[in-house]
KELO-348929 format. One line per field, with one value per residue (C-alpha): x, y, z negated. Coordinates in Angstrom, 1 decimal, padded with zeros to 4 digits, always signed. Layout:
N
east <- X  ...
north <- Y  ...
up <- Z  ...
END
This chain:
453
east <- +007.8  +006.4  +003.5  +001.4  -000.6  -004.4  -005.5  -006.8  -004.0  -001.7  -003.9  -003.8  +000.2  +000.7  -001.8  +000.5  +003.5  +002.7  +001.5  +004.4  +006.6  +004.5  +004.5  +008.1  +008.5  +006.4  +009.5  +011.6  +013.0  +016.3  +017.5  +020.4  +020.9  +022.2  +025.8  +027.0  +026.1  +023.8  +026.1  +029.7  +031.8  +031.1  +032.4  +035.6  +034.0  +036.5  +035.9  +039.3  +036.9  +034.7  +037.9  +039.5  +035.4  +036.2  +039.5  +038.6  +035.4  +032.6  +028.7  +025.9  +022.2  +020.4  +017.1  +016.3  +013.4  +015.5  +016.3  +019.9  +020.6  +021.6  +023.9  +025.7  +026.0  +028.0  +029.9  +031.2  +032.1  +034.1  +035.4  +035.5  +036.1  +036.1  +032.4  +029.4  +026.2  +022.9  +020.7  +016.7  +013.5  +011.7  +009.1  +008.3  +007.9  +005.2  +005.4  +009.0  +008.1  +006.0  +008.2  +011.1  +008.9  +008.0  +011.7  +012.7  +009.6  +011.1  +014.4  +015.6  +015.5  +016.3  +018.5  +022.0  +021.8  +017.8  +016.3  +014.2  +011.7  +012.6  +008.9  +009.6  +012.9  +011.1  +009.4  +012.8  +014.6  +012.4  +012.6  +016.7  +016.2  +018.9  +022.6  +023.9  +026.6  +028.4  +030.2  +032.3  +032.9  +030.2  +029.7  +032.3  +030.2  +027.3  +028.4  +028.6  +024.8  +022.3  +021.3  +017.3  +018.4  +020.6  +018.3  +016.2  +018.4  +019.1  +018.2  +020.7  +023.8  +022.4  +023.1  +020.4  +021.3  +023.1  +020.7  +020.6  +018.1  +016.2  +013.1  +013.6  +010.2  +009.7  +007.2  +006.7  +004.7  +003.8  +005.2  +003.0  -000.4  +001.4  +002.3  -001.0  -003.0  -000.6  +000.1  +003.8  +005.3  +004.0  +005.9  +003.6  +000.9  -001.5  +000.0  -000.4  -004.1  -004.5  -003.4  -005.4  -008.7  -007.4  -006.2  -009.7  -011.4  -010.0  -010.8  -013.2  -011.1  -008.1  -006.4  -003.6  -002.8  -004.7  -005.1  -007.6  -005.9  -002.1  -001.0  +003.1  +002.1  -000.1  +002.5  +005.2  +002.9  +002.5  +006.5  +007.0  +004.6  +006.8  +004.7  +005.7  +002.8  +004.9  +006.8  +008.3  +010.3  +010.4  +007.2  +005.4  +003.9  +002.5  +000.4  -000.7  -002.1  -004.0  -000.3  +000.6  +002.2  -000.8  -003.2  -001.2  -001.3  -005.0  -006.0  -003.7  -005.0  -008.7  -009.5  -008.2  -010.1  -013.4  -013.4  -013.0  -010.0  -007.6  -008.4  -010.0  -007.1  -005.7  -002.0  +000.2  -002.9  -003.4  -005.6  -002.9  +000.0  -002.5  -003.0  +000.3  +001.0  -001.5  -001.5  -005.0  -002.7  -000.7  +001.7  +002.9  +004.9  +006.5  +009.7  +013.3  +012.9  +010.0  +011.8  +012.0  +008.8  +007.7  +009.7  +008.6  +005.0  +004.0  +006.1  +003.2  +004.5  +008.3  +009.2  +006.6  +007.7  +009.9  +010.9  +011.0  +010.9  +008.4  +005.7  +005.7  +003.9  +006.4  +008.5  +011.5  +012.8  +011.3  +011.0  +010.2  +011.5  +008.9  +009.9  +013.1  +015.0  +018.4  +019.6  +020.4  +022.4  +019.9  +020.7  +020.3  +023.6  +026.1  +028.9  +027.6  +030.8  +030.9  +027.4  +028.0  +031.2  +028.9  +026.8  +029.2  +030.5  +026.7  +025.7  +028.8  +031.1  +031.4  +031.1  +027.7  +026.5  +027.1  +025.1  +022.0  +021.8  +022.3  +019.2  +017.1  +017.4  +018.2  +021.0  +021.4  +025.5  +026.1  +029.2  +026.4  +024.5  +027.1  +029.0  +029.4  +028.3  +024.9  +024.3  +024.6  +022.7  +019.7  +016.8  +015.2  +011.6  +012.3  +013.5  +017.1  +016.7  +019.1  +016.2  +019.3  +019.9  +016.6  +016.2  +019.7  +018.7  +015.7  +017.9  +019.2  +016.5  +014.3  +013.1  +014.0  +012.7  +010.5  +009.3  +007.6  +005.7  +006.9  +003.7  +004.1  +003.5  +000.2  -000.7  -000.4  -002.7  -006.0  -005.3  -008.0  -010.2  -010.1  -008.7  -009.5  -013.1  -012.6  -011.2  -014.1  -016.8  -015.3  -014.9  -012.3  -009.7  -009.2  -012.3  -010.2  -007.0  -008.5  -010.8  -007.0  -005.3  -007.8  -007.7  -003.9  -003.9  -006.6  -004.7  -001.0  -002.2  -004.0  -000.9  +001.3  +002.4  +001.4  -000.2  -000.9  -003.1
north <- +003.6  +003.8  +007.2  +007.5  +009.8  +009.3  +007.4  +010.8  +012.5  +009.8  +009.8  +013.3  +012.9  +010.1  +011.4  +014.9  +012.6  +010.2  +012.6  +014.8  +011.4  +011.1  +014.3  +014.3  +010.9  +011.5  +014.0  +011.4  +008.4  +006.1  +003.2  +005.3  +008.4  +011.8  +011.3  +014.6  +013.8  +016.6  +020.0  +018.2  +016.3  +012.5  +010.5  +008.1  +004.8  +005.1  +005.9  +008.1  +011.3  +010.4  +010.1  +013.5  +014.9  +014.2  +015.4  +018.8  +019.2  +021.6  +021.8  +019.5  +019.4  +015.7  +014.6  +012.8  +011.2  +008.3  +008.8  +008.2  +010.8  +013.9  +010.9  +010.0  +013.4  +014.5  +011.4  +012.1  +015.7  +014.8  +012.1  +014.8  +018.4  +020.0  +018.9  +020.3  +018.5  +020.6  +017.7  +018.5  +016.6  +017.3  +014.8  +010.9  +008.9  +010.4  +014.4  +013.9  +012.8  +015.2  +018.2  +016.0  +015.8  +019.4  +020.5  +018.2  +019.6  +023.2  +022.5  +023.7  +023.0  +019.5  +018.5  +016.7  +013.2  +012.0  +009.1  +007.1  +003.9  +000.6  +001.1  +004.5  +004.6  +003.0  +006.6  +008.6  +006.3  +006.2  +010.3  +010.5  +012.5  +010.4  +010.1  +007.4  +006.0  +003.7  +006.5  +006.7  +003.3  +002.1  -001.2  -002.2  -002.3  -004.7  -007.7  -005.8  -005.8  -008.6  -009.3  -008.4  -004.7  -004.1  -005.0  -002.4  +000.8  -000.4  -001.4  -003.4  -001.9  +001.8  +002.1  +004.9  +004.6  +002.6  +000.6  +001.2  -000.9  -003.8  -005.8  -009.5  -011.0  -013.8  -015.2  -013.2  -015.5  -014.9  -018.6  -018.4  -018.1  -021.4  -023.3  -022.5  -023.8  -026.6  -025.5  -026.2  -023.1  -023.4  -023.9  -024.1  -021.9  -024.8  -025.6  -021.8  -021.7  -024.6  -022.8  -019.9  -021.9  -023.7  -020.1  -018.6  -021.6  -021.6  -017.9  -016.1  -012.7  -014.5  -014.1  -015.6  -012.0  -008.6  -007.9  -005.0  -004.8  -003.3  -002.7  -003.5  -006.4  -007.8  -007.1  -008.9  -012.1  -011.7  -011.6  -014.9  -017.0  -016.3  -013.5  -010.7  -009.0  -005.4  -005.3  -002.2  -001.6  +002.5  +003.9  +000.9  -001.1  -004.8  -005.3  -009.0  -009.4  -012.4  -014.4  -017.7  -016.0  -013.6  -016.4  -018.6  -016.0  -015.4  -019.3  -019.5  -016.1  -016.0  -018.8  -016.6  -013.3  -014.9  -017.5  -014.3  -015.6  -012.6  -009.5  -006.4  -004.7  -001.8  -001.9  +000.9  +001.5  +001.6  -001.1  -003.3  -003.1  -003.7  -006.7  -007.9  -006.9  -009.5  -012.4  -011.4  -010.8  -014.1  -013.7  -011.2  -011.6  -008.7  -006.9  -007.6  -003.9  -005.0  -006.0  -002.8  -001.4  -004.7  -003.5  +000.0  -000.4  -003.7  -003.7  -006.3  -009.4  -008.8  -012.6  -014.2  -013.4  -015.6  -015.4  -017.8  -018.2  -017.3  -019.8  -021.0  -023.0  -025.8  -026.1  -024.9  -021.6  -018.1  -014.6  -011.3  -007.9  -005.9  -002.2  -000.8  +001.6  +003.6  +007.1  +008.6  +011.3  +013.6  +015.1  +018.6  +018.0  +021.0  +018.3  +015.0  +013.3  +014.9  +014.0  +010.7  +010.3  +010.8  +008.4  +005.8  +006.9  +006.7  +003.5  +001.5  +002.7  +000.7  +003.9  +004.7  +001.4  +001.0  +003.9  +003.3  -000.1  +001.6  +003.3  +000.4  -000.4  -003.6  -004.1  -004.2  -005.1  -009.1  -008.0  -006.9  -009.8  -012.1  -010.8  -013.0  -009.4  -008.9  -012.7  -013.3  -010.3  -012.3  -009.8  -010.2  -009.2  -012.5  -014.8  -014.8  -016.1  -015.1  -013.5  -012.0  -015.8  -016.5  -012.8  -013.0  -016.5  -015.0  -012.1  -014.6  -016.6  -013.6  -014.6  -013.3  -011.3  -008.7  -005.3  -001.8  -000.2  +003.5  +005.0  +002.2  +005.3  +006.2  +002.3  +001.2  +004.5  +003.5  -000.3  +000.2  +001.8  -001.4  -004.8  -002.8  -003.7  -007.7  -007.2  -005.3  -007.2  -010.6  -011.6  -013.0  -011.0  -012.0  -009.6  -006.8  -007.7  -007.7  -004.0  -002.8  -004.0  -002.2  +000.9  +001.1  +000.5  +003.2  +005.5  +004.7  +005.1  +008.1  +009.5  +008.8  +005.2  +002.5  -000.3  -003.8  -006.4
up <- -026.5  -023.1  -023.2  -019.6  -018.1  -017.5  -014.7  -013.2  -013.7  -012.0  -008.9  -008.8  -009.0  -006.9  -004.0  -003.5  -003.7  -001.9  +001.1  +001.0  +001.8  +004.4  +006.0  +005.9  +007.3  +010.2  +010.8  +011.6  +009.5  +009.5  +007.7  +006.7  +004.3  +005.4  +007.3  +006.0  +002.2  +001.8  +002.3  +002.8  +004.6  +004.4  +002.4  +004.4  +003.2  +000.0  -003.4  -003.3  -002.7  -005.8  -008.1  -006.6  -007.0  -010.8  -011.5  -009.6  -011.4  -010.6  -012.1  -011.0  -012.4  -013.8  -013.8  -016.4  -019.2  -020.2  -024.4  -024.1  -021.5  -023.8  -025.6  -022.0  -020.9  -023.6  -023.6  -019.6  -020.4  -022.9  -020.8  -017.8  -019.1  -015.9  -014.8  -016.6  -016.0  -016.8  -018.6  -017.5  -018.3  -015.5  -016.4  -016.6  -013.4  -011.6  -013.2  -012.4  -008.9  -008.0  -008.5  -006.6  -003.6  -003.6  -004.2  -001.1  +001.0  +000.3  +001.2  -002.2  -006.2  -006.2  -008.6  -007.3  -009.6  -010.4  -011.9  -010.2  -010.7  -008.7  -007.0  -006.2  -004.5  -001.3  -000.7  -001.2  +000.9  +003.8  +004.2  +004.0  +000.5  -001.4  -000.3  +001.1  -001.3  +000.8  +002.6  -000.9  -001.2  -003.7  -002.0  -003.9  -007.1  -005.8  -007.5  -010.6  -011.0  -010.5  -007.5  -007.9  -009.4  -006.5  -004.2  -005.4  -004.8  -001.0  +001.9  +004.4  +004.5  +003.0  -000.7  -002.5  -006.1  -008.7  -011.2  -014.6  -016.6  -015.3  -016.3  -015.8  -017.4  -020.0  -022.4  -025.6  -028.1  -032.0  -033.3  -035.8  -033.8  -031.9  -035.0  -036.3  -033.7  -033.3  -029.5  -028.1  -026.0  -022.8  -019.8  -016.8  -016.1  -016.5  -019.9  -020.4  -019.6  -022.0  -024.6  -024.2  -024.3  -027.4  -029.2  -028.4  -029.6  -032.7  -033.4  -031.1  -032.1  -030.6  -027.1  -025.4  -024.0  -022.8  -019.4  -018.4  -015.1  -014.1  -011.2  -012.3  -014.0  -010.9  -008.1  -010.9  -011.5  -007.4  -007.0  -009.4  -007.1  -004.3  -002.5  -000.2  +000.7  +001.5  +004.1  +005.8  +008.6  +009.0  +009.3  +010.5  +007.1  +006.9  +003.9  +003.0  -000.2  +000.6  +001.4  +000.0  -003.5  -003.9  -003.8  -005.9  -008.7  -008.3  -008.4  -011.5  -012.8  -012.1  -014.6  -017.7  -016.3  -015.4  -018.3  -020.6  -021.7  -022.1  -024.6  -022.6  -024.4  -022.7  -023.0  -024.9  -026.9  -030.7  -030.3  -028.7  -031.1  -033.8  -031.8  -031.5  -035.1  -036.9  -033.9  -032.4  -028.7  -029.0  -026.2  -023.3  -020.0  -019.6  -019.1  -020.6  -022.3  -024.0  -027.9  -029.1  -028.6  -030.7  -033.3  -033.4  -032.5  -034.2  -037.6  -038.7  -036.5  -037.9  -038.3  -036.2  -032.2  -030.3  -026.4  -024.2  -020.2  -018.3  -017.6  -013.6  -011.3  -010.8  -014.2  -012.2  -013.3  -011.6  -012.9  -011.5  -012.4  -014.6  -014.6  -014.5  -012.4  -011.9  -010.5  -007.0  -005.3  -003.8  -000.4  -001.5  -003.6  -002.8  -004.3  -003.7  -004.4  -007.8  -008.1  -006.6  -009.4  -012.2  -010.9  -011.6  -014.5  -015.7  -014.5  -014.3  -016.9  -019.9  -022.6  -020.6  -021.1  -024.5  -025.1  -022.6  -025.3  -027.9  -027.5  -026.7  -023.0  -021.0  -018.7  -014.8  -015.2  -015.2  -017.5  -019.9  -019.7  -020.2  -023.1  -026.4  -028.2  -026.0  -026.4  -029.8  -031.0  -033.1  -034.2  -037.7  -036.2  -034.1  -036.8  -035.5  -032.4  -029.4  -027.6  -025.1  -024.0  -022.7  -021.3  -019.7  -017.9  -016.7  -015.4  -012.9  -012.0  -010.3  -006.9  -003.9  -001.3  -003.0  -001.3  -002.7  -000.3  +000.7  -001.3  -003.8  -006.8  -004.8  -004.3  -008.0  -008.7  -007.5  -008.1  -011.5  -008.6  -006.8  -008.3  -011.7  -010.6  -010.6  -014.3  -015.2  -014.1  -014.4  -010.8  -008.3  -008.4  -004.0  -003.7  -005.8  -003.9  -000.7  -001.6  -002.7  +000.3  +002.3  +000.8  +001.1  +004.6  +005.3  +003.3  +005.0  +008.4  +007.4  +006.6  +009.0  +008.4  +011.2  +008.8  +009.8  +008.0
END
């Protein structure tokens, strides 16, 4: 289940993060990770060094909050004798971050493998702090994963990490609510605000979803339309939230926020899965990682939820990824090609994998995502279906062309200060992307970063 911080205390976070990238990247930037690996010799563009890393063995340190960690760590030492790894949790996304961006400010007490959001390796990347896998060969592995999750852990030919999980989103929809009302599975976003008037008028408790306003979700919804309002290019940032995509999401979703059409249900809350246990939250796009925290947090809806593709504009299939993220070789790594070895092993090996699903999460690997065993798996809490079919297709049908900005973490932590406003009062939420799109530009070229809008 997904626990996070208060908004003040992820503002707090993501303001010393965020300005410590900064500060660093004003000390020069490249589109390229540290030549020498971070303490030795390169790697020769092979992945002969990894596999000799392996056999020699040696001790590296992992970052890590992910539940199945402790699991694959003591499945690659017994696979690897010779290499300890020293497991820490040094916190969940931005606690984690923090301390990383300290550690690589000092010079010291970074670990040698971390994990690391999608929308946070933008900020690592920029400042040379990751290794640069390509050196040992890890190009190799690209088709492996989808192409939207491999997008995310590089940037041209630099390689900063190998994914682990990813988020492709879909429609998550109590059947029941639908039958009930007599409402067919919507497959537009017109169709979909249909159906939330006809839910809410036939129970004023009702909503087609909650929305109190989230930064992942907006920028996801934004990605889906087809916008690309981030663009970076080393330290000089274009910001466009006002672009073709962003205004296509807002005309679509401005109707449910202003009509008082979605619940003013905080997500994560106690209120929420109540919700989505006895049908009063009909439906929620979100993330491929979302099923088991519907079996664990809303035991009441066992039987009634269903998945199916994500609405879009068109009837054409689109997705976006919603969360996710994988792990990186950091530059302080005394061995990064032991590092860089357990890298793959973790992310790429088929024992890891098994136990990363195992424990609830959603896979990066198109091997994964096409096997008969992941496919056929047919939940009881969703009446049997195949939910891994329709999340698997949506997997493949994420647009192209996304960008996080480098202070993405900082971005998404005053987006309640600013398009947080246009939920709250029941406005356009142009006004609150536009406020939001200032802020961030003040802020980037306040620290550093040349912003254009």
């Amino acid at each position: 289940m997904k626990h996070l911080p208060s908004s003040a205390a992820r503002r707090a976070l993501a303001v010393l993060a965020a300005g410590t990238v900064a500060a660093i990247a004003l000390a020069g930037c490249s589109t390229g990770g540290s030549s020498d690996g971070g303490g030795s010799a390169a790697g020769d563009g092979t992945f002969d060094s990894v596999k000799a890393a392996l056999e020699k063995g040696g001790e590296i340190t992992y970052w890590s909050w992910t539940p199945s960690a402790e699991a694959q760590v003591e499945a690659f030492e017994k696979a690897y004798p010779n290499v300890k790894v020293n497991l820490v949790n040094a916190g969940t996304n931005n606690d984690e971050y923090t301390k990383l961006q300290n550690a690589i400010k000092a010079g010291s007490g970074a670990p040698d493998v971390v994990q690391v959001e999608y929308q946070a390796f933008p900020q690592f990347s920029l400042t040379d702090s990751f290794v640069d896998l390509a050196q040992y060969g890890f190009a190799d592995f690209e088709d492996d994963y989808t192409a939207s999750t491999w997008g995310s852990v590089t940037n041209g030919d630099a390689i900063y990490g190998l994914p682990q999980d990813s988020g492709p989103m879909a429609l998550f929809y109590n059947k029941a609510v639908f039958d009930a009302a007599g409402i067919a599975v919507p497959t537009t976003w017109d169709e979909y605000y249909e159906a939330a008037k006809a839910i809410h008028a036939a129970n004023p408790d009702a909503y087609i979803t909650n929305d109190t306003g989230d930064a992942g979700f907006a920028t996801s919804m934004i990605w889906q339309a087809g916008g690309q309002p981030f663009q970076t290019d080393g330290t000089d940032v274009t910001i466009d939230l006002q672009d073709a995509g962003s205004k296509k999401w807002t005309e679509n979703w401005n109707r449910l926020v202003t009509e008082g059409l979605v619940a003013p249900t905080s997500s994560w809350s106690d209120e929420w899965f109540r919700g989505l246990g006895d049908g009063s939250i009909a439906t929620l796009i979100i993330g491929a990682w979302m099923p088991g925290n519907l079996i664990s947090g809303s035991p009441d809806g066992s039987g009634n939820w269903r998945v199916a593709p994500m609405p879009t504009y068109d009837g054409a299939p689109a997705s976006a990824e919603n969360g996710g993220g994988g792990q990186a070789v950091t530059t302080q790594s005394k061995n990064p090609a032991l590092a860089a070895g357990f890298l793959w092993w973790l992310n790429n090996s088929e024992d890891s994998i098994k136990i990363f699903l195992e424990s609830g999460g959603f896979p990066s690997t198109n091997a994964e995502l096409s096997s008969d065993e992941f496919l056929s798996e047919a939940p009881e809490y969703f009446g049997g279906q195949k939910i891994n079919e329709v999340l698997a297709d949506a997997a493949k049908n994420v647009v192209k062309g996304w960008n996080y900005l480098p202070y993405q973490v900082y971005a998404n932590s005053i987006f309640g200060d600013t398009v947080g406003q246009s939920y709250q009062n029941g406005t356009d939420l142009n006004e609150g992307l536009t406020a939001w799109q200032d802020a961030l530009a003040e802020y980037g070229n306040s620290q550093g970063f040349s912003v254009n809008k």
